[in-house]
N, CA, C and O of each residue as an XYZ file, in Angstrom:
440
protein
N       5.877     77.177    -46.569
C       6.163     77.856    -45.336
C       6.389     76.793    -44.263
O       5.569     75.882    -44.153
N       7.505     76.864    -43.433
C       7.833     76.313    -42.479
C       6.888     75.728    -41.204
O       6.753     76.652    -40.401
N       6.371     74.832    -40.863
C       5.343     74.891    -39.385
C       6.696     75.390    -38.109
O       7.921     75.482    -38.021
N       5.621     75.571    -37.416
C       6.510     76.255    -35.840
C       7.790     75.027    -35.821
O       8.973     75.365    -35.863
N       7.413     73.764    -35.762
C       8.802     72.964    -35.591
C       9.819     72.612    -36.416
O      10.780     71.925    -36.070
N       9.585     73.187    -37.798
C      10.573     73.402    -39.083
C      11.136     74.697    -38.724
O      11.977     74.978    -39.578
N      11.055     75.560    -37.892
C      11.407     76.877    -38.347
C      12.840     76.848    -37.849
O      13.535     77.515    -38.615
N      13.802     76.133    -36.485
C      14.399     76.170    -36.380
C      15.718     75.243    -37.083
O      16.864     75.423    -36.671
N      15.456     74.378    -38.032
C      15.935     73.828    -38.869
C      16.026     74.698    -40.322
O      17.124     74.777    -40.873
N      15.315     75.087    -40.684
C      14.909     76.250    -41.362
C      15.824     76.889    -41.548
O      16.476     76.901    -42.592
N      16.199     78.050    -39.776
C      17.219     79.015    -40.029
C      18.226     78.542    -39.726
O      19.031     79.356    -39.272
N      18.725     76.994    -39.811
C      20.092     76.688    -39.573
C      20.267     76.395    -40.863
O      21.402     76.711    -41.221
N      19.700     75.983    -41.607
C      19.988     75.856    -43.168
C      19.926     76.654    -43.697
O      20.475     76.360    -44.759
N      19.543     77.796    -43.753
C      19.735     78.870    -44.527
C      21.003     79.814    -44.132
O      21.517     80.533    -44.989
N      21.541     79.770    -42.623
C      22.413     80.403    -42.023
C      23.518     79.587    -42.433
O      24.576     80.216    -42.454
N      23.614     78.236    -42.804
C      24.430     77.224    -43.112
C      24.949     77.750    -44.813
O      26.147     78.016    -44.908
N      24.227     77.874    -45.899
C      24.196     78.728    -47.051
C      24.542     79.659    -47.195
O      25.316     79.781    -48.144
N      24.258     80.744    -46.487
C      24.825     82.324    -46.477
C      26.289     81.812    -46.226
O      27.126     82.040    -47.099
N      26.660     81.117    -45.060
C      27.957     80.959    -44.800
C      28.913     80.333    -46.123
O      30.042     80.718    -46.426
N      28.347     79.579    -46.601
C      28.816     79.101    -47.532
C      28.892     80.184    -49.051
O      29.612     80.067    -50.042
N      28.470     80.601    -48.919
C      27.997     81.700    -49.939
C      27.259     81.160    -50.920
O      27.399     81.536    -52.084
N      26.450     80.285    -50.592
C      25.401     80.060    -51.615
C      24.204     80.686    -51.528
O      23.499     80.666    -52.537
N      23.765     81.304    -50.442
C      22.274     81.681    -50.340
C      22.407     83.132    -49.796
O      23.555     83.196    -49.355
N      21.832     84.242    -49.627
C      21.911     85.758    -49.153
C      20.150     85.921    -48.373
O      19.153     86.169    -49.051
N      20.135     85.721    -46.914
C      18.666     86.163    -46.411
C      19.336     87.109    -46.045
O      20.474     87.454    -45.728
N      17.122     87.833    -46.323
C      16.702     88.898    -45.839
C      15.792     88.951    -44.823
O      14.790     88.256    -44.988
N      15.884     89.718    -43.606
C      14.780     89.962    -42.791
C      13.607     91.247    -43.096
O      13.852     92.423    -43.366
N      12.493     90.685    -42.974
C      11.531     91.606    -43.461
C      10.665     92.645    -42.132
O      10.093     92.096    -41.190
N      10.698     93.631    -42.237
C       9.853     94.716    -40.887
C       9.802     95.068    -41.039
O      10.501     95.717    -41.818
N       8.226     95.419    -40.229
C       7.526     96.918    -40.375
C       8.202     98.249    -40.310
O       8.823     98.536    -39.287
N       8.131     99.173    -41.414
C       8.535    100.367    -40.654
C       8.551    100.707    -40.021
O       9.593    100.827    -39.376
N       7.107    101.285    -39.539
C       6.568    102.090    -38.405
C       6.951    101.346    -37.180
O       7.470    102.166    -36.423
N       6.936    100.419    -36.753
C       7.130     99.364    -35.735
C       8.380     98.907    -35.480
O       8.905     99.012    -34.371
N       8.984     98.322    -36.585
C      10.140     97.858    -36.305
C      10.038     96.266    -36.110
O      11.027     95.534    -36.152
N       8.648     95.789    -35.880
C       8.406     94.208    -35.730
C       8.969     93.649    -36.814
O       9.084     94.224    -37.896
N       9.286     92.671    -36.603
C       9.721     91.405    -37.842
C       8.319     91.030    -38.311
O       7.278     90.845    -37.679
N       8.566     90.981    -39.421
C       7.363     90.319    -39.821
C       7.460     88.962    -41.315
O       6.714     88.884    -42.291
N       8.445     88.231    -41.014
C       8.821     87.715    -41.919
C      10.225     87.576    -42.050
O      11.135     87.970    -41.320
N      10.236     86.652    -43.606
C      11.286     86.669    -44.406
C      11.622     86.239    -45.869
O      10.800     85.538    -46.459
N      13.034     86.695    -46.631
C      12.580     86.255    -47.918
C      14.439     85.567    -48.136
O      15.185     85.722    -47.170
N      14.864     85.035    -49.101
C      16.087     84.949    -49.456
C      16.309     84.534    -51.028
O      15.288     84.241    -51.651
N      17.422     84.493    -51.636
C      17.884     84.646    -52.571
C      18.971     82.943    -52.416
O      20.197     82.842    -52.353
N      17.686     81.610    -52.393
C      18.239     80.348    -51.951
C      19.272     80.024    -52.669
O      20.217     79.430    -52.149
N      19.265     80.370    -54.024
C      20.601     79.737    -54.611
C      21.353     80.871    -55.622
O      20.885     81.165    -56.722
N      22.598     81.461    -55.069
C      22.851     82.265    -55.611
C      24.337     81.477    -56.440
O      25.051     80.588    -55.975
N      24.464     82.245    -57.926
C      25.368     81.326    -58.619
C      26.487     82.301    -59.666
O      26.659     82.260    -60.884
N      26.996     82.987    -58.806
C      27.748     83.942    -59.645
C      28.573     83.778    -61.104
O      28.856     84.657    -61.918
N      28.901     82.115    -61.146
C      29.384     82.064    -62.171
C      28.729     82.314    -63.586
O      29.257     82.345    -64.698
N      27.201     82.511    -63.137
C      26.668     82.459    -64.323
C      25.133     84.007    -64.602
O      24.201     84.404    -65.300
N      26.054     84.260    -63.285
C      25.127     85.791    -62.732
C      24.049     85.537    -62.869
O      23.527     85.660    -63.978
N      23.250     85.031    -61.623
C      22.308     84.769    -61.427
C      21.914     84.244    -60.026
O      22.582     83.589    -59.225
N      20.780     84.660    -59.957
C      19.999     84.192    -58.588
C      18.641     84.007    -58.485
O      17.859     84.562    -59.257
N      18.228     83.136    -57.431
C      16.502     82.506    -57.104
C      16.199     83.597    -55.979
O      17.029     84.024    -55.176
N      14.907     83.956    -56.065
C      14.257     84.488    -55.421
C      13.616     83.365    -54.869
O      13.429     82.476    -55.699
N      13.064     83.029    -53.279
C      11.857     82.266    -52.751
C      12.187     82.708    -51.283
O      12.671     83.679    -50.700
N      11.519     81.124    -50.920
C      11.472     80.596    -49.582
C      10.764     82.298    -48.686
O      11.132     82.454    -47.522
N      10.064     83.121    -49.147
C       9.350     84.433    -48.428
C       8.530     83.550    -47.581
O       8.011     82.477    -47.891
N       8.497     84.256    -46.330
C       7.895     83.454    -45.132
C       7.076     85.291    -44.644
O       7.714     86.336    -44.522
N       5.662     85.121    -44.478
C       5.237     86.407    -43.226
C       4.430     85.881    -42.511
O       3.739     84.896    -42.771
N       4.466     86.617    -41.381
C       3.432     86.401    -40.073
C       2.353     86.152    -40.958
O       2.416     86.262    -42.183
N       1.018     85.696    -40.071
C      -0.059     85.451    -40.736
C      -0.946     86.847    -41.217
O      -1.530     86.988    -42.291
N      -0.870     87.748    -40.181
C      -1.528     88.902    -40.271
C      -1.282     90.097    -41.848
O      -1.845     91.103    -42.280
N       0.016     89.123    -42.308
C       0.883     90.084    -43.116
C       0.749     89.252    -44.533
O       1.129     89.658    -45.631
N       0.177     88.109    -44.271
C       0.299     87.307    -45.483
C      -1.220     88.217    -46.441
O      -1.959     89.135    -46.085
N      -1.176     87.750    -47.175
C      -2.627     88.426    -48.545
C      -2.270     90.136    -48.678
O      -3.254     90.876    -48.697
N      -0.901     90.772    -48.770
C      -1.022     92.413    -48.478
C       0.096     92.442    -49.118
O       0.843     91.466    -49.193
N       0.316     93.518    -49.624
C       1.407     94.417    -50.763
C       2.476     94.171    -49.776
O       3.220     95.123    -50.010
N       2.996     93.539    -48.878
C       4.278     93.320    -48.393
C       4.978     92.429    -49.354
O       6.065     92.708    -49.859
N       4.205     91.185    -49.618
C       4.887     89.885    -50.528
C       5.606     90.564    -51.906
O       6.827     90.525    -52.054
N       4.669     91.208    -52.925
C       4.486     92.314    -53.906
C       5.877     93.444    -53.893
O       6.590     93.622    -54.881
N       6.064     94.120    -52.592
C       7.222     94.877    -52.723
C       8.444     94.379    -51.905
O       9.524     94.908    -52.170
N       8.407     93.515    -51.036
C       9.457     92.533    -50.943
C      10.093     91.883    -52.430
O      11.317     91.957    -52.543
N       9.653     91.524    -53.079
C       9.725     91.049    -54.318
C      10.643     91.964    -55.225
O      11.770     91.736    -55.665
N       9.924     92.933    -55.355
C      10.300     94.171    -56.321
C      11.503     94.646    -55.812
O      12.325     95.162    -56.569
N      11.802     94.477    -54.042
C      13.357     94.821    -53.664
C      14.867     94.057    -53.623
O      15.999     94.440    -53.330
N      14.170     92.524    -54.160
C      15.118     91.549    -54.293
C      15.142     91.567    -55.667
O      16.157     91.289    -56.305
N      14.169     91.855    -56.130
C      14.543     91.747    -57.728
C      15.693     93.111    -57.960
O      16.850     92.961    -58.352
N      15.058     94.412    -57.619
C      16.423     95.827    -57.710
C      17.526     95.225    -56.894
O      18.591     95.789    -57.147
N      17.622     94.399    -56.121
C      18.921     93.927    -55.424
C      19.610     93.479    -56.495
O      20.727     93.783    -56.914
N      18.605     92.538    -56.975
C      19.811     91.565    -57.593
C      20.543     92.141    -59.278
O      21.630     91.759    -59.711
N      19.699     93.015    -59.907
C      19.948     93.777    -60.930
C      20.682     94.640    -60.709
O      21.410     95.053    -61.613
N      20.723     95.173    -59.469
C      21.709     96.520    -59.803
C      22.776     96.461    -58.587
O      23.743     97.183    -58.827
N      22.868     95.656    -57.095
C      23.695     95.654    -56.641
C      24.532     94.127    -56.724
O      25.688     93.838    -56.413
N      23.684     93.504    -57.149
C      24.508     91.729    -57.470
C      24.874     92.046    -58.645
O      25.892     91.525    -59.100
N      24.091     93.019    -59.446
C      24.658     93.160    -61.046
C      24.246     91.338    -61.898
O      25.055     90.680    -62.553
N      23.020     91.007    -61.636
C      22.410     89.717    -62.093
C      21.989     89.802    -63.615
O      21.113     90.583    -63.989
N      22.666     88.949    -64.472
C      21.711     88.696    -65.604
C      20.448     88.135    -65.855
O      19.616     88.276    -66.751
N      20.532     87.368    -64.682
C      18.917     86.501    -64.357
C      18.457     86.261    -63.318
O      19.187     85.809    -62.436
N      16.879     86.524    -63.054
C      16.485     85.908    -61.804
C      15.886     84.890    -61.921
O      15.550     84.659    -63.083
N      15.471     83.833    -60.863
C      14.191     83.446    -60.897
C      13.560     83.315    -59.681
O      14.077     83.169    -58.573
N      12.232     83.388    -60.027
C      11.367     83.328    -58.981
C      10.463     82.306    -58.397
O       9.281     82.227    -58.732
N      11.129     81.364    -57.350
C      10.571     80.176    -57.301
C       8.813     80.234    -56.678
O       8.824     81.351    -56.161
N       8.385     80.067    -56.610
C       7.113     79.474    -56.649
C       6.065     78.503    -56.737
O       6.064     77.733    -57.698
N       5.107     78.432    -55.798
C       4.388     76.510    -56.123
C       3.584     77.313    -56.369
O       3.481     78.449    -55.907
N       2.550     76.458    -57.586
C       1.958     76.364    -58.457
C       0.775     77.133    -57.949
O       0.087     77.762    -58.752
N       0.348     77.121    -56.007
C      -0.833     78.303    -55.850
C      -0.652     79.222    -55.155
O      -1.396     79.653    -54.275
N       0.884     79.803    -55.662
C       1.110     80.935    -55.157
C       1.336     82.059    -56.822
O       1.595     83.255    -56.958
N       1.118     81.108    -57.673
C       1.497     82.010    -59.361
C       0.960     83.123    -59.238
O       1.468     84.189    -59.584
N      -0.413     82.930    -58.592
C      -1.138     84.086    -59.477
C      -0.803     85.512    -58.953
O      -1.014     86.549    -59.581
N      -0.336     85.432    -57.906
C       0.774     86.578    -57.067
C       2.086     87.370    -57.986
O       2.633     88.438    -57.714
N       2.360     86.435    -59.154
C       3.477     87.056    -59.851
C       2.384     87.909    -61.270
O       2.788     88.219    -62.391
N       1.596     88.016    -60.953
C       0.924     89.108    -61.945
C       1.126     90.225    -61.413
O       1.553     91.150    -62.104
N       0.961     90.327    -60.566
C       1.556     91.513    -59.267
C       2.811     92.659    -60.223
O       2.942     93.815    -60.625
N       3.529     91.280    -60.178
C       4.994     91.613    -60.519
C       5.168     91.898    -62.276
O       6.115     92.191    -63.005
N       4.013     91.691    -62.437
C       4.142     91.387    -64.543
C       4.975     90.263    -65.039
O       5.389     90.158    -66.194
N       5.205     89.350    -63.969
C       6.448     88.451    -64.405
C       5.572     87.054    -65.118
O       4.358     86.965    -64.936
N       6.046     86.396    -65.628
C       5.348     85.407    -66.947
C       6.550     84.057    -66.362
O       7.699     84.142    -65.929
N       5.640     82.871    -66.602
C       6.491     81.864    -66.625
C       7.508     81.513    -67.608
O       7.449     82.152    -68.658
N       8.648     80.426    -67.473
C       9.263     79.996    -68.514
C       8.221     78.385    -69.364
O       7.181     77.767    -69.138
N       8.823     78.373    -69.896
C       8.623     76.653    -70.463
C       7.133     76.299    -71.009
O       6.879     75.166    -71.419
């Protein structure tokens, strides 16, 4: 996750990607509210070989440890299966954020 003085480098590189069509962000908010509360993107997307990365999910602090991360997840994954039409995802992750993809039933490679 970005500190406060990465964040604006952050969204120029990722806005830099979308443009390019390598990367597709998402903004994440509350229903009820409408607040932002986050974000997630799809950093390297690679059509030639139908496929895309899930990472880089960023939430407020208040929002981090809660079924937001969990079904954020589950909506980039139905993104990418049925409107990217993806043969593969993956889901990037450091090593102490794994235990979060049990959530998901998802299993490592290698």
């Amino acid at each position: 996750m970005p500190t406060a003085e990465q964040v604006p480098e952050s969204i120029a590189t990722a806005l830099a990607g979308q443009a390019a069509g390598q990367m597709l962000l998402r903004v994440v908010c509350d229903e009820r509210s409408g607040e932002m509360i986050g974000g997630a993107r799809y950093p390297d997307v690679v059509p030639a070989v139908s496929r895309v990365e899930i990472g880089y999910t960023c939430y407020s602090a208040r929002w981090q440890c809660t079924q937001v991360n969990t079904v954020c997840k589950l909506l980039l994954l139905d993104h990418a299966f049925v409107a990217l039409v993806c043969e593969r995802t993956i889901l990037m992750t450091g090593a102490d954020f794994e235990p979060g993809l049990v959530n998901l039933k998802a299993r490592g490679e290698g």
